[in-house]
DOKE-604441 format. One record per atom (N, C-alpha, C): residue in one letter; x, y, z. Coordinates in steps of 0.2 Angstrom, whole numbers, padded with zeros to 4 digits, always signed. Example, Ala and Ser with C-alpha at 12.3 -4.5 7.8 and 13.67 -1.06 7.14 Angstrom:
BEGIN
A+0066-0028+0039
A+0062-0022+0039
A+0066-0016+0039
S+0064-0011+0035
S+0068-0005+0036
S+0064+0000+0039
***
This chain:
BEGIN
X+0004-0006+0000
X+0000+0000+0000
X+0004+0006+0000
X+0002+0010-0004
X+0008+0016-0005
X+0005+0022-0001
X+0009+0025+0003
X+0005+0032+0008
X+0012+0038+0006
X+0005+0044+0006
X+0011+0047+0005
X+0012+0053+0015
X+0019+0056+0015
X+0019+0055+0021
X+0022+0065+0021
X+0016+0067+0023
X+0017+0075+0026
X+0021+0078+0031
X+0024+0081+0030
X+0029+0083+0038
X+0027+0087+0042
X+0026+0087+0047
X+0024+0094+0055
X+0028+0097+0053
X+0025+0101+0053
X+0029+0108+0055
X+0032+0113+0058
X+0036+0106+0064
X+0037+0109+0071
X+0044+0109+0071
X+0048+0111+0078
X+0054+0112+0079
X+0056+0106+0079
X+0064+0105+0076
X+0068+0099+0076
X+0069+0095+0083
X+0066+0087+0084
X+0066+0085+0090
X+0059+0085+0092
X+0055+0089+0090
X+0048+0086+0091
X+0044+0084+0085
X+0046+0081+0079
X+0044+0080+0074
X+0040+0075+0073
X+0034+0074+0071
X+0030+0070+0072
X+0028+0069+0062
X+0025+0064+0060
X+0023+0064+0055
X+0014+0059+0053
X+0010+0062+0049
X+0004+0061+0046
X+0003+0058+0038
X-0003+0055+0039
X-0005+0049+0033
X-0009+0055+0032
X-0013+0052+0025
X-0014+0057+0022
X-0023+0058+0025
X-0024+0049+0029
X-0030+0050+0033
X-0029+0054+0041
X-0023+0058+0040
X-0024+0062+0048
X-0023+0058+0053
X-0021+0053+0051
X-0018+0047+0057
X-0009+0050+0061
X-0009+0051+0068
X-0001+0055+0070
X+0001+0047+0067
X+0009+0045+0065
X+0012+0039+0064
X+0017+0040+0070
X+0020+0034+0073
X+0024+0035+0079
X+0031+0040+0075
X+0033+0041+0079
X+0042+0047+0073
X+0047+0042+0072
X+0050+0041+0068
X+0056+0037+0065
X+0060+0037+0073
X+0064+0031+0074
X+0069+0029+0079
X+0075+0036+0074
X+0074+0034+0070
X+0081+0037+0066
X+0080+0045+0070
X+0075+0048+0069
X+0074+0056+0070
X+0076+0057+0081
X+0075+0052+0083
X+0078+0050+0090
X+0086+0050+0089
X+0086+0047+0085
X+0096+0045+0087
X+0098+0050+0084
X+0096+0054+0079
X+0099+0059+0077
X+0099+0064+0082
X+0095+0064+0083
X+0092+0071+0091
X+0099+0071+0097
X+0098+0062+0097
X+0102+0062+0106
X+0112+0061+0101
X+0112+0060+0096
X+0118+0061+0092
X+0121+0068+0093
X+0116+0072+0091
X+0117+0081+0091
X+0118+0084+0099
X+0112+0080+0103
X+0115+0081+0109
X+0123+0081+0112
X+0126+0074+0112
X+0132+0072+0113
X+0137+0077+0111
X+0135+0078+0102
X+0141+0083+0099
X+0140+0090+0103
X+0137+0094+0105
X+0135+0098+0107
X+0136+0099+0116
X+0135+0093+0117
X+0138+0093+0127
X+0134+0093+0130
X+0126+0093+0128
X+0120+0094+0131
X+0116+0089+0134
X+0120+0083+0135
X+0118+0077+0137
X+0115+0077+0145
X+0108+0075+0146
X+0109+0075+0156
X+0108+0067+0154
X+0113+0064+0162
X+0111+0058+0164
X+0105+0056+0167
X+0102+0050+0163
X+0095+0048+0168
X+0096+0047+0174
X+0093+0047+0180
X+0094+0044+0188
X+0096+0037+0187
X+0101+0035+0190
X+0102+0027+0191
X+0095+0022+0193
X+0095+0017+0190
X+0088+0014+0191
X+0090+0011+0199
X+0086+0011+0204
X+0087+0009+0210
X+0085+0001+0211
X+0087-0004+0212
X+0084-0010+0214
X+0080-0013+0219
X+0076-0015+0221
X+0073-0017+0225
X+0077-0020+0233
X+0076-0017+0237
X+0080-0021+0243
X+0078-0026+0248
X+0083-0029+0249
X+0082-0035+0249
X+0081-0037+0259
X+0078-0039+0263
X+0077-0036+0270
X+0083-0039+0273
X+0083-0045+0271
X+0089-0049+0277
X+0099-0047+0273
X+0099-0044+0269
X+0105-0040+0266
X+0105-0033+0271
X+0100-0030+0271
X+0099-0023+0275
X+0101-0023+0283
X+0097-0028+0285
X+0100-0027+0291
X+0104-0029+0295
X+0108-0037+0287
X+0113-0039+0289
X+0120-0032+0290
X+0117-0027+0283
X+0122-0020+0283
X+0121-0018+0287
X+0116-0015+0290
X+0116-0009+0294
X+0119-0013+0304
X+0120-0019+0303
X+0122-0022+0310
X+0129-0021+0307
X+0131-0026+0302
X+0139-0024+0302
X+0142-0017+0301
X+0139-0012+0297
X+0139-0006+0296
X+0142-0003+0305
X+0136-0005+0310
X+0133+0002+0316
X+0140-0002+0320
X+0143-0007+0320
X+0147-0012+0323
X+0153-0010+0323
X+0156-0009+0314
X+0161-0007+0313
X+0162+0000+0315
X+0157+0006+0313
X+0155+0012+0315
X+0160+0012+0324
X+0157+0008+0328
X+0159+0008+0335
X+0165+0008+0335
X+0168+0002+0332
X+0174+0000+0334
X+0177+0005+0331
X+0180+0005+0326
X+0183+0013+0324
X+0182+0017+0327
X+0176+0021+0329
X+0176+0028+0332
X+0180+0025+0340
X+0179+0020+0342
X+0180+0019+0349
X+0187+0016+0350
X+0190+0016+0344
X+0198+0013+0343
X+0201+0020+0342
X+0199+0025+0342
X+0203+0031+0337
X+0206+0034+0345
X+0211+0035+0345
X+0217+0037+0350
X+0214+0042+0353
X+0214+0044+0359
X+0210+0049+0363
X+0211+0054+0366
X+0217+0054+0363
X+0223+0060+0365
X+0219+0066+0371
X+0220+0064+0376
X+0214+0068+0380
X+0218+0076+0381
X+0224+0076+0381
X+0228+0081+0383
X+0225+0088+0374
X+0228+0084+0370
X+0225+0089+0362
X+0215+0089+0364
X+0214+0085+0366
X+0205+0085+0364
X+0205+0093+0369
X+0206+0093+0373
X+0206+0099+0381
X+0206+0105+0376
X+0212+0105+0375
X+0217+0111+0370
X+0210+0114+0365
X+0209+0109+0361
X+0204+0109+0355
X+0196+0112+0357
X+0194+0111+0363
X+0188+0111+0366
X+0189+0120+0369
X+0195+0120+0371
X+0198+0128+0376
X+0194+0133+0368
X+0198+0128+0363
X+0198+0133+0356
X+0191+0136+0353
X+0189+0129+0352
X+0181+0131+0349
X+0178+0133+0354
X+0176+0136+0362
X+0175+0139+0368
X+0175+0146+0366
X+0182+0146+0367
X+0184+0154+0362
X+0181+0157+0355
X+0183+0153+0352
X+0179+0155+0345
X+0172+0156+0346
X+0168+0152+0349
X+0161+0155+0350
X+0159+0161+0355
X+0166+0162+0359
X+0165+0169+0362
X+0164+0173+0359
X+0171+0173+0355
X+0172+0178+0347
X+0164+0181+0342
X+0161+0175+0341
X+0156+0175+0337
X+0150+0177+0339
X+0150+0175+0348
X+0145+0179+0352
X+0140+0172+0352
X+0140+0168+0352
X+0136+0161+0352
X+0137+0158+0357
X+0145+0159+0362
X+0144+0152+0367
X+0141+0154+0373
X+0137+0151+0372
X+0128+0152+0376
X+0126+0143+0380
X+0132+0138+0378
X+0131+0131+0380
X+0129+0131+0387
X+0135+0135+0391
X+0135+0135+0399
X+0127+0137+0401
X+0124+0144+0400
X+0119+0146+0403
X+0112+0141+0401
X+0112+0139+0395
X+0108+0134+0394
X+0108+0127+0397
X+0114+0126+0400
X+0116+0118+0402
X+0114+0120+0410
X+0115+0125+0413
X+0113+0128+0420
X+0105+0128+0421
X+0104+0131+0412
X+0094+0132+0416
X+0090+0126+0417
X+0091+0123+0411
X+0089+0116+0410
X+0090+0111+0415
X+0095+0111+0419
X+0099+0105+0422
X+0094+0110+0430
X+0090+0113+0429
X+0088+0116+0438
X+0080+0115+0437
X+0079+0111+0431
X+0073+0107+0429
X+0074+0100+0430
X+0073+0098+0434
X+0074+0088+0435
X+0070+0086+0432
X+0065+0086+0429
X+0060+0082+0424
X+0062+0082+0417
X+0065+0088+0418
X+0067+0091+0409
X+0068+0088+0409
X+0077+0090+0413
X+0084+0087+0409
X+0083+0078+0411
X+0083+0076+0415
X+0081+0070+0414
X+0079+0064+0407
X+0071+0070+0406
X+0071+0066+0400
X+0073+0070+0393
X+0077+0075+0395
X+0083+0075+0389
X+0089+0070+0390
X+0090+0066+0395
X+0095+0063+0395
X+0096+0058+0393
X+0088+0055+0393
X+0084+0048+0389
X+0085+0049+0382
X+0080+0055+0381
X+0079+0057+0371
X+0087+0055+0369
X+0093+0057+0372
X+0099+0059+0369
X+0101+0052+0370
X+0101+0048+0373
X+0103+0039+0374
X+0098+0035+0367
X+0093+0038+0367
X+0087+0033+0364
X+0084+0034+0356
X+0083+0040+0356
X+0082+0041+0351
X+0084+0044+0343
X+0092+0044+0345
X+0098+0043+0341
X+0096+0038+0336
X+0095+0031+0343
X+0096+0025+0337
X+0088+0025+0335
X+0083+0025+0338
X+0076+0021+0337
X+0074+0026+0331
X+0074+0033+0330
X+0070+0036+0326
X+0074+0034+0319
X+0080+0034+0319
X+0085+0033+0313
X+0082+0027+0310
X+0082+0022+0316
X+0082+0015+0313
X+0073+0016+0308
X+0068+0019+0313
X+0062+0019+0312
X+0062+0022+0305
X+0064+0026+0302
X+0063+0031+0297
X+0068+0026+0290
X+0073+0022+0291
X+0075+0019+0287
X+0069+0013+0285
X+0067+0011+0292
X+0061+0004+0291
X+0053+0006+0286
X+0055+0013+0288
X+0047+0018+0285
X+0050+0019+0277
X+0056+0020+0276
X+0057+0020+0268
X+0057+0012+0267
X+0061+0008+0266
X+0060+0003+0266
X+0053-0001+0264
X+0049+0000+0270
X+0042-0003+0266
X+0038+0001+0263
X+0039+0007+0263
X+0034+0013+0261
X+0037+0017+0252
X+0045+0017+0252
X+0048+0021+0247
X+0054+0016+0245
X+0053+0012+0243
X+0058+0006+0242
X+0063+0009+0237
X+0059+0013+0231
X+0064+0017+0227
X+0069+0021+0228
X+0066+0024+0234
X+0070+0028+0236
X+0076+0027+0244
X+0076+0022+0246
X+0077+0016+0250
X+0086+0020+0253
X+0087+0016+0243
X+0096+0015+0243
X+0099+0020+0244
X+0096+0025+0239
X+0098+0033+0241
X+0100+0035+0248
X+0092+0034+0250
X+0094+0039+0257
X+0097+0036+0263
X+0099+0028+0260
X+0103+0025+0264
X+0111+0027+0263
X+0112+0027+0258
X+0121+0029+0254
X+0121+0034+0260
X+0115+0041+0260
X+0118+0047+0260
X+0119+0046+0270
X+0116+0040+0271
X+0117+0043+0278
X+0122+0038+0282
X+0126+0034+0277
X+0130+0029+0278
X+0138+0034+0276
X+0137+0037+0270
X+0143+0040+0269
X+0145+0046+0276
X+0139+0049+0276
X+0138+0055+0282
X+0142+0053+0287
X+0141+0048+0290
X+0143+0042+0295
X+0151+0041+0297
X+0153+0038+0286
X+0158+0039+0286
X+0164+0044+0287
X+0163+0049+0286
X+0167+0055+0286
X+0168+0058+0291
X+0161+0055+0296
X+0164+0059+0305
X+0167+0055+0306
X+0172+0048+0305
X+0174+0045+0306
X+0182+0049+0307
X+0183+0051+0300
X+0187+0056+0297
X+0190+0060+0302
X+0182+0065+0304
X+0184+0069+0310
X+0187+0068+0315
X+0185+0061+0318
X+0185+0060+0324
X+0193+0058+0327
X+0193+0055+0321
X+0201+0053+0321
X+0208+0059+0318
X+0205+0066+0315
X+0210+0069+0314
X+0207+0076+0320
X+0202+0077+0322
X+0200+0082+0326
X+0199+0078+0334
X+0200+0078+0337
X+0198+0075+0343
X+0194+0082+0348
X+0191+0078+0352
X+0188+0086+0355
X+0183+0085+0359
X+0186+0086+0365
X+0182+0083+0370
X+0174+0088+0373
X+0170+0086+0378
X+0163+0090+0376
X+0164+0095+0381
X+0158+0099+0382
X+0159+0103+0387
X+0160+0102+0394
X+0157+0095+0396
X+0157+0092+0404
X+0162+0091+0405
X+0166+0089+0401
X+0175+0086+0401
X+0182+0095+0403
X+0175+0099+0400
X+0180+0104+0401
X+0184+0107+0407
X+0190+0108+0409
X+0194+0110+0415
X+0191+0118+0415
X+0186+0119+0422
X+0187+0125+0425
X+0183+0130+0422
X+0177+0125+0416
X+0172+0130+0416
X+0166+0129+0418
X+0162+0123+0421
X+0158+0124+0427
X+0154+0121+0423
X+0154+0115+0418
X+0149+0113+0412
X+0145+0107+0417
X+0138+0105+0419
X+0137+0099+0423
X+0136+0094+0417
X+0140+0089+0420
X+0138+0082+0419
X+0130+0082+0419
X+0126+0082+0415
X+0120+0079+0419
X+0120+0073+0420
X+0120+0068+0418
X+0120+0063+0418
X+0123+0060+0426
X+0129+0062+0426
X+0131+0060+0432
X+0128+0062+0438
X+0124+0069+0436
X+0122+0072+0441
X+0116+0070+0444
X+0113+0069+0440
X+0104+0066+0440
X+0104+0056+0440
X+0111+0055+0439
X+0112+0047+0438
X+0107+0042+0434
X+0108+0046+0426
X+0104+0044+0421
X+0108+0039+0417
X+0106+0035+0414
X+0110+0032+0409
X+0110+0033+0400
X+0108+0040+0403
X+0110+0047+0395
X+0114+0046+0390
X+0119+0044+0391
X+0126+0044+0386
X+0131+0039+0387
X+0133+0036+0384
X+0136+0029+0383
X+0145+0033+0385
X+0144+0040+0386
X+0152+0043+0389
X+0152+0046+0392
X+0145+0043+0398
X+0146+0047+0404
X+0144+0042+0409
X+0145+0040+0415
X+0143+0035+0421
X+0147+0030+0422
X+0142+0023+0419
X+0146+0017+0420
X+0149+0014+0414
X+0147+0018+0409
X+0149+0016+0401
X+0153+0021+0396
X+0157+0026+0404
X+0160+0027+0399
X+0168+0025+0397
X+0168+0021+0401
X+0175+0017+0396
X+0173+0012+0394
X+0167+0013+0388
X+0165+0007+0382
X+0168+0014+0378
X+0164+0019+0378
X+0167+0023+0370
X+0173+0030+0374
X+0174+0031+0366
X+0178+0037+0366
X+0177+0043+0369
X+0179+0046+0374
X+0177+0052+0376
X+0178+0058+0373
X+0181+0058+0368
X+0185+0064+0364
X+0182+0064+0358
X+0176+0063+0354
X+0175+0062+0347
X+0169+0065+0349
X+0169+0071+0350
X+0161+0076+0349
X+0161+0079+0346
X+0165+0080+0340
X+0166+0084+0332
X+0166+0078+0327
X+0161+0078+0323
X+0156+0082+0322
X+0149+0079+0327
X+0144+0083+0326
X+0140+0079+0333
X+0138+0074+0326
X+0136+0067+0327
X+0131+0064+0323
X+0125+0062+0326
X+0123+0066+0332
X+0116+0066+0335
X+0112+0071+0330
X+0117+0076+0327
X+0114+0080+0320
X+0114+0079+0316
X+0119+0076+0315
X+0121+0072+0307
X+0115+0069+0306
X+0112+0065+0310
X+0109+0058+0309
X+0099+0062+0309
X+0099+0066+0314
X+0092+0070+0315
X+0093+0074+0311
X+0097+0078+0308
X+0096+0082+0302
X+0092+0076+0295
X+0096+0070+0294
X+0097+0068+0290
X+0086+0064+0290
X+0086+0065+0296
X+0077+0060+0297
X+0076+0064+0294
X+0073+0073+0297
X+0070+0076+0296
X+0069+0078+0290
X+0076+0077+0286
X+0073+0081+0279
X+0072+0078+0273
X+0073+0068+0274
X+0069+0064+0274
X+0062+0064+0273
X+0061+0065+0279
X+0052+0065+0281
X+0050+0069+0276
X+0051+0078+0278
X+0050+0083+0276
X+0050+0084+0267
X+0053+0079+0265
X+0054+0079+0258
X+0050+0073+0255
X+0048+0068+0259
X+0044+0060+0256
X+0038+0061+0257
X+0035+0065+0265
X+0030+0064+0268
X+0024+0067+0264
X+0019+0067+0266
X+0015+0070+0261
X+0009+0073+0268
X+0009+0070+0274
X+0004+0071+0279
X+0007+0078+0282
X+0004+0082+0283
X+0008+0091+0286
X+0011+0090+0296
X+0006+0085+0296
X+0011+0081+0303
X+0017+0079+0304
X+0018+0075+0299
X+0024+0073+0298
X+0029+0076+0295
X+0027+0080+0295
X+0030+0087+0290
X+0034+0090+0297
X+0031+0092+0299
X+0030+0097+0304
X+0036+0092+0309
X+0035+0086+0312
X+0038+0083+0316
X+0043+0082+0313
X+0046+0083+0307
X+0053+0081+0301
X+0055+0086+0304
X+0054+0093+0303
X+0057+0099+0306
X+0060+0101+0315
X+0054+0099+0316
X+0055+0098+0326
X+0060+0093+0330
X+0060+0087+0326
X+0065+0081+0329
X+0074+0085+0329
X+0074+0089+0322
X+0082+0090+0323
X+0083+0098+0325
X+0078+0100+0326
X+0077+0106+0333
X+0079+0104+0339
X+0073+0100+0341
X+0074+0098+0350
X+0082+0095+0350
X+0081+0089+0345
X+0091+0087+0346
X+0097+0091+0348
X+0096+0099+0344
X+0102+0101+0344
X+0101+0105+0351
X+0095+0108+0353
X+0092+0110+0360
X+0095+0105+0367
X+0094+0098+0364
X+0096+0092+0368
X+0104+0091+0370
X+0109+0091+0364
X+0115+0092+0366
X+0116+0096+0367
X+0115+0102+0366
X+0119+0106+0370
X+0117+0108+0379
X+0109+0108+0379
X+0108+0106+0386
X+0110+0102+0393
X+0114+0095+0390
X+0116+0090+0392
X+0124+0092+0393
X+0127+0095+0390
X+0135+0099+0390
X+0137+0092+0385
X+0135+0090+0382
X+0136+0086+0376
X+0141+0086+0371
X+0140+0092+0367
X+0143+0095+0363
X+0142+0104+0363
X+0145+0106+0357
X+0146+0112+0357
X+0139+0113+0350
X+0139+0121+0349
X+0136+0123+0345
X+0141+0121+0336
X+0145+0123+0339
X+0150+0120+0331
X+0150+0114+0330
X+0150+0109+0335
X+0149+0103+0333
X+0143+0100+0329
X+0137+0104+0329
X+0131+0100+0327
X+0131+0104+0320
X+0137+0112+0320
X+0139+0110+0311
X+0145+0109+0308
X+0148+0104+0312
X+0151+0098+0308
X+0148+0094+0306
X+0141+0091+0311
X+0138+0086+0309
X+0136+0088+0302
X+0131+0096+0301
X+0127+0096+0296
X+0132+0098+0289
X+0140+0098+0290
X+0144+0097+0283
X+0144+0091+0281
X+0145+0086+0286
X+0145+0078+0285
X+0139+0076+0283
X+0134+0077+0284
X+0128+0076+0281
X+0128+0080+0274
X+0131+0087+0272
X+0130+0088+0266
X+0133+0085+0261
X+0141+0081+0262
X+0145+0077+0259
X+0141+0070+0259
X+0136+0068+0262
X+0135+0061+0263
X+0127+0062+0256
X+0125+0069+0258
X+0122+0071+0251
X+0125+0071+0244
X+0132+0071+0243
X+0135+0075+0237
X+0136+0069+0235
X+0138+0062+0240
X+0139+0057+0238
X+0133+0053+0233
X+0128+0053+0239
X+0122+0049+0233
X+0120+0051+0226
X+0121+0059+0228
X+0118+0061+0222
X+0122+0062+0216
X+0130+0061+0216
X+0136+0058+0212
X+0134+0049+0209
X+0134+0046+0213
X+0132+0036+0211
X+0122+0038+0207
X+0117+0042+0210
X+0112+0039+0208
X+0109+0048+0203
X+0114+0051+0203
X+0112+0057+0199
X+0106+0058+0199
X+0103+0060+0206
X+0097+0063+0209
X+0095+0062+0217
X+0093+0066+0218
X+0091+0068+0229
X+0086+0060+0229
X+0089+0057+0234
X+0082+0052+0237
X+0076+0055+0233
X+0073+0061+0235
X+0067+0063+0235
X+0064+0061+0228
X+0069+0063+0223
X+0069+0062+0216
X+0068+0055+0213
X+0070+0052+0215
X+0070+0043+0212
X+0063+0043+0212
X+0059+0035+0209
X+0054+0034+0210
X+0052+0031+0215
X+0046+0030+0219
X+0045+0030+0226
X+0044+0020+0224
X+0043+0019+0219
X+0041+0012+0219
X+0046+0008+0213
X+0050+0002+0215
X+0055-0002+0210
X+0050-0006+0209
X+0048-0005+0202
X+0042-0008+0196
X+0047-0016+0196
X+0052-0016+0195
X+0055-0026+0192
X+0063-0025+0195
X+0064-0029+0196
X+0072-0033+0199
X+0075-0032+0193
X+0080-0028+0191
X+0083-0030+0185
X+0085-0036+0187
X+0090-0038+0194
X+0092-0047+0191
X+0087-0049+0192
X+0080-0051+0189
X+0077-0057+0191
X+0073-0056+0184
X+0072-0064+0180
X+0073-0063+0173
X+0065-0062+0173
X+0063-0059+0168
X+0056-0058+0166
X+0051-0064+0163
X+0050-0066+0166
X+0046-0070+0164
X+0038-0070+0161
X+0034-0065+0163
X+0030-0063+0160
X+0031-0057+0158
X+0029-0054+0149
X+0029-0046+0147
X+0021-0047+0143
X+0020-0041+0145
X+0014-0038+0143
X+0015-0034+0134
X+0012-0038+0130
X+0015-0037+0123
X+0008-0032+0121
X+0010-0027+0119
X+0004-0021+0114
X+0004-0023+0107
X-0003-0020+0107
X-0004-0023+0100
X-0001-0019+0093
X+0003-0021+0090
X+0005-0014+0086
X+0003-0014+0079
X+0003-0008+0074
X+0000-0010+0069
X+0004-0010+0062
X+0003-0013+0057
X+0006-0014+0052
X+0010-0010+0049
***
């Protein structure tokens, strides 16, 4: 059957073509390859997102047990030079003078003359470190599997770096400081707040509170939530967990004000990362991995096409 075939009269790239019954015909592959051809010579190429795979449950939390494991033993192996951490703590003390910020002391004073508060700040700061983190990976996991790996990469690499810090910055907190009047809560109220203060603390490292990863890691829920959620509650609660956190350590004589922006540089690095491997933000992927690339297709859904 011989047709003859009329050209649109549209801009190059969207070129579509008609039968002489007004029928659109699909466009030539060729008018495609020529297109993404001119891209390439031209430099104008973007990469598609990395297609994300399905995760697999008993892989995840085989990683994230040996991940949180190895995490300890490194940050808890790194040399604790208590003499340099002292020095390093005097310094950032100072520097927030300078800046007009070091405001830790009178907040760790108000707080600690509330026994209810600081109390259950000494709980949130022991507990909810691990349980909300863990909770918000498990809520992608069933809920945004596409977007799963992503926001794991970003809060693994994050992870990774303070590791970096801890062992080229040592830096002890404010309770540890000589001669400025910082309370231990913990010791004070005889809570089991912090795994570096009371009976546990020769399990970890006393000198690794640069960068804080009580932010690193609440920064990284909230914006999470705030970016996947779609309920205004949840929204709202993304935003508040990595407030009260930073309210919490510094309350507790925990950390410093600069330490929770170290945490949130290492969080941005742990961003640069995902978004280098999957060339786009968690938020970006699709929320649902439609097929396994390794698992062989065994049924396809064929359309019917025409002659």
């Amino acid at each position: 059957m011989w047709a003859v075939y009329l050209a649109d009269s549209r801009p190059m790239g969207e070129a579509t073509v008609k039968t002489l019954d007004s029928r659109t015909a699909t466009p030539s592959p060729m008018v495609d390859d020529e297109a993404t051809a001119e891209s390439v010579h031209t430099g104008q190429v973007r990469r598609a997102p990395r297609s994300p795979r399905r995760p697999r449950i008993w892989f995840e939390i085989l990683l994230i047990a040996v991940s949180y494991w190895t995490y300890s033993l490194i940050r808890n192996a790194v040399p604790e030079q208590r003499t340099q951490a002292l020095r390093n703590a005097d310094w950032i003390w100072e520097a927030e003078k300078t800046l007009g910020i070091a405001v830790e002391q009178s907040v760790n004073h108000a707080v600690n003359s509330v026994t209810w508060l600081i109390v259950s700040m000494n709980y949130y700061y022991a507990t909810l470190h691990f349980v909300v983190t863990v909770g918000v990976l498990v809520w992608l996991y069933r809920g945004h599997p596409g977007r799963y790996a992503a926001a794991r990469l970003v809060l693994f690499s994050t992870t990774g770096v303070a590791l970096v810090g801890y062992y080229l910055y040592p830096l002890a907190p404010p309770r540890l400081m000589n001669g400025q009047h910082f309370i231990d809560t913990v010791l004070v109220h005889e809570t089991w707040g912090s795994m570096a203060s009371g009976n546990f603390k020769n399990m970890s490292n006393q000198y690794a509170a640069m960068p804080s990863m009580h932010i690193g890691w609440s920064l990284w829920c909230g914006l999470v939530i705030c970016a996947v959620a779609t309920a205004p509650w949840a929204r709202i609660l993304g935003v508040l967990y990595p407030t009260l956190t930073l309210v919490v350590i510094v309350a507790t004589a925990n950390h410093f004000w600069l330490d929770a922006v170290g945490g949130m540089i290492c969080l941005a690095f742990g961003f640069g990362v995902s978004y280098a491997w999957y060339r786009a933000l968690p938020h970006r992927l699709p929320r649902l991995v439609l097929e396994d690339p390794n698992r062989p297709q065994r049924f396809r859904r064929l359309l019917p096409t025409r002659a």
